[in-house]
N, C-alpha and C positions, 0 to 999 in steps of 0.2 A: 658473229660475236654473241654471247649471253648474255640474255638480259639484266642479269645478276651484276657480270663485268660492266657492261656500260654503264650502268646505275654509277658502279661506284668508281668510275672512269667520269660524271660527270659532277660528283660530291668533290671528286679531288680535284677537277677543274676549275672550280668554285675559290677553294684553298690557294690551289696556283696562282687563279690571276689576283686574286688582294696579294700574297704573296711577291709576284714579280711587281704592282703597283705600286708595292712598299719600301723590299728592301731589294727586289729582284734573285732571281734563283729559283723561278715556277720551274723553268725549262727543266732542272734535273728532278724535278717530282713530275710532270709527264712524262719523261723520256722514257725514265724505267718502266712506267706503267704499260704505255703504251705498246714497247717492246716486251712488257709480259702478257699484254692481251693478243699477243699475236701478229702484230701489225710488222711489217719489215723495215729494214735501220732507215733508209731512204724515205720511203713514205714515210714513218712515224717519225721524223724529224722534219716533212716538209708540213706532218700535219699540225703539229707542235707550233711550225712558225705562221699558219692562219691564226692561230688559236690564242696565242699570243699576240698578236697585231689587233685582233679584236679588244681583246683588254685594254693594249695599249695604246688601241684609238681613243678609247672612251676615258681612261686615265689623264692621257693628255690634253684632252680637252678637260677637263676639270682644272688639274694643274694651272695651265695657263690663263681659267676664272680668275685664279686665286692671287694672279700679281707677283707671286714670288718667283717666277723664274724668268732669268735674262732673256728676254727673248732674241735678239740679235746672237747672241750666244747660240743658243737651243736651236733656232733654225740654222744659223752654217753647220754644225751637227746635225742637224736631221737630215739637210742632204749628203753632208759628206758618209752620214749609216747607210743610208740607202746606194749608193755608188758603191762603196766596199764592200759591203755584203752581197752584193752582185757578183762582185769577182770573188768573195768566199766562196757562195752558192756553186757557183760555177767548177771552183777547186773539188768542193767538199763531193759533188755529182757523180766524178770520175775517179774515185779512189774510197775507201775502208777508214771511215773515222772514229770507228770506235777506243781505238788506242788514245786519243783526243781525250775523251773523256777523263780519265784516270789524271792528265795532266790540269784538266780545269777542278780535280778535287782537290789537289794539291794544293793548287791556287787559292782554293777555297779555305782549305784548312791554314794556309797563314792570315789570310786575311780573318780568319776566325781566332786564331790567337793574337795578332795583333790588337784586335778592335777588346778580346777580352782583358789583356793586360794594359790597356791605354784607355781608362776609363773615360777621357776627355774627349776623346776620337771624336768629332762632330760635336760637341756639346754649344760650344760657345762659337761665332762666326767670326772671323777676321778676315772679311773677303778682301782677296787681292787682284783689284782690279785686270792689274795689268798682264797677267795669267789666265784669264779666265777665257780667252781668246785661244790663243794658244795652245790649254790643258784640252780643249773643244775641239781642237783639229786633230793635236795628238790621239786621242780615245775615237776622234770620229773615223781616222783610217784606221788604225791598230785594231781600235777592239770593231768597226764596220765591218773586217774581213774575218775577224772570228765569228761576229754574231749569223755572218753568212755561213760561216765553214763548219760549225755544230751550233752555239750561240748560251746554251748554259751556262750563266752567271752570270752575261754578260750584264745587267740591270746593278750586282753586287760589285762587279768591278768599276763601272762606270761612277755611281755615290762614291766608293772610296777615292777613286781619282780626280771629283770635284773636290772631296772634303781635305783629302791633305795635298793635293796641287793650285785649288786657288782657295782652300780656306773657306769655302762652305757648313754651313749647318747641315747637321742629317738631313734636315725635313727639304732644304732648297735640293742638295744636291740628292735624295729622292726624284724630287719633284721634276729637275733639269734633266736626270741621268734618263726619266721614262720617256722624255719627249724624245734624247736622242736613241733610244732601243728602239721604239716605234717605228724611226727612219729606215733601222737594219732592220726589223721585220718585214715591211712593205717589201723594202728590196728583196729579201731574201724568198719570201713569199709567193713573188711574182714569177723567179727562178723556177722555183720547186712547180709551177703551177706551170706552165711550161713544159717541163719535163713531166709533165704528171706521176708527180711524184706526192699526191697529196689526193686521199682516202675521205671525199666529201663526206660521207655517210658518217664517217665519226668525226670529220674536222666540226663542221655547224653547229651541230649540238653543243659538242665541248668549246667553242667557239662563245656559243650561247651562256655557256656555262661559265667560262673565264667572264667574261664581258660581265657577271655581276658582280665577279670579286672585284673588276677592277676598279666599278662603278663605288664598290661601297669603301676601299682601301682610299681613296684622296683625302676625305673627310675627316680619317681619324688621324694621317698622318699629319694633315693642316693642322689641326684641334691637338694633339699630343707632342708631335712633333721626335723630338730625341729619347724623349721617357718611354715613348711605343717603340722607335726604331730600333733603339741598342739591341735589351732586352730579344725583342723581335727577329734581329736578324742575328745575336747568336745560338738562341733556340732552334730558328730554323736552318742554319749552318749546318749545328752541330747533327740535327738529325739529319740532314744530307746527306755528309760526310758520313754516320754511321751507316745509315744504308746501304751507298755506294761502298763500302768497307766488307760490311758483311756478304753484299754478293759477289764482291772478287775473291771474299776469303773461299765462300762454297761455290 
């Protein structure tokens, strides 16, 4: 690889993990990268999920500093990510997932028009206890076995499904939604390492490199909270979504 590429393979590592710490959605800004530096679908999706788990170690331990997230909650999630994203991992190994993706932009772009035309979306909290249990299992196998099977967005689906299933704040159901991706990344991580299916020589670094976005993303999410997140996660939606737009269109 050039040293030119990696350089700027590990600036946008940097972006990625505050990105995924925040509002989630690093995965589809490594993905492409990765796969434009060369790297194969396999590998640079097993290296995506070291490189993410680094982030989202060091994310979630901050998070969990910080008091604001259930933690009886967060841990039945965090194992039930790691169990399902094993049987994703395992799906995603023996089959062509790149058709996958196109379906998690979709995704993306409602949940981008959604959040834009619903200015409230998160603002105000009305947590509903008795869902919160519940919404945690549901996301922990559903979205466990995507975050194994490709894992792109998985961080942006998860916020939304704390915020309008049990009435969470951006900033909690951030802070909740990283501890449970963390779970699916371990899991899915372990897979891909296994199958060596995971390119050390760029995983580490860029590893390295996540690990400071994600270090520095808890702080401003705590401290700002919904005024950074909205803002934050339709800017970075929407440039998603054009990207992945423009290279299916050429």
């Amino acid at each position: 690889m050039e040293t030119e590429v990696f350089f700027l393979l590990m600036l946008l590592g940097v972006f990625a993990g505050f990105v995924d710490s925040a509002v989630g959605g690093g995965g589809l800004l490594r993905l492409p990268a990765m796969l434009s530096a060369g790297i194969p679908p396999h590998v640079a999706l097993g290296t995506n999920k070291l490189a993410s788990a680094a982030a989202a170690a060091i994310a979630s331990a901050k998070y969990l500093q910080s008091e604001i997230v259930p933690r009886k909650a967060a841990f039945i999630g965090w194992i039930l990510m790691i169990i399902f994203s094993v049987a994703g991992t395992v799906v995603v190994l023996s089959i062509n997932a790149d058709m996958l993706l196109g379906i998690v932009v979709l995704v993306l772009t409602v949940l981008f028009f959604y959040v834009l035309f619903n200015p409230q979306f998160g603002k105000e909290e009305e947590i509903k206890d008795e869902r919160v249990i519940p919404v945690t299992v549901g996301m922990g196998a559903g979205l466990g076995f995507y975050e194994g099977f490709l894992g792109p967005g998985t961080g942006s689906m998860l916020m939304a499904g704390y915020i309008k299933g049990a009435g969470f704040g951006m900033d909690r159901a951030a802070a909740t939604g990283r501890i449970l991706n963390f779970g699916g990344n371990i899991g899915s991580m372990a897979m891909f390492a296994l199958a060596a299916s995971i390119d050390y020589g760029v995983a580490i670094p860029f590893a390295i490199a996540n690990m400071i976005g994600g270090y520095l993303a808890p702080g401003y999410v705590l401290k700002y909270g919904y005024s950074l997140l909205r803002p934050m996660f339709l800017i970075v939606a929407a440039i998603m979504i054009s990207v992945q737009v423009f290279s299916f269109l050429s």
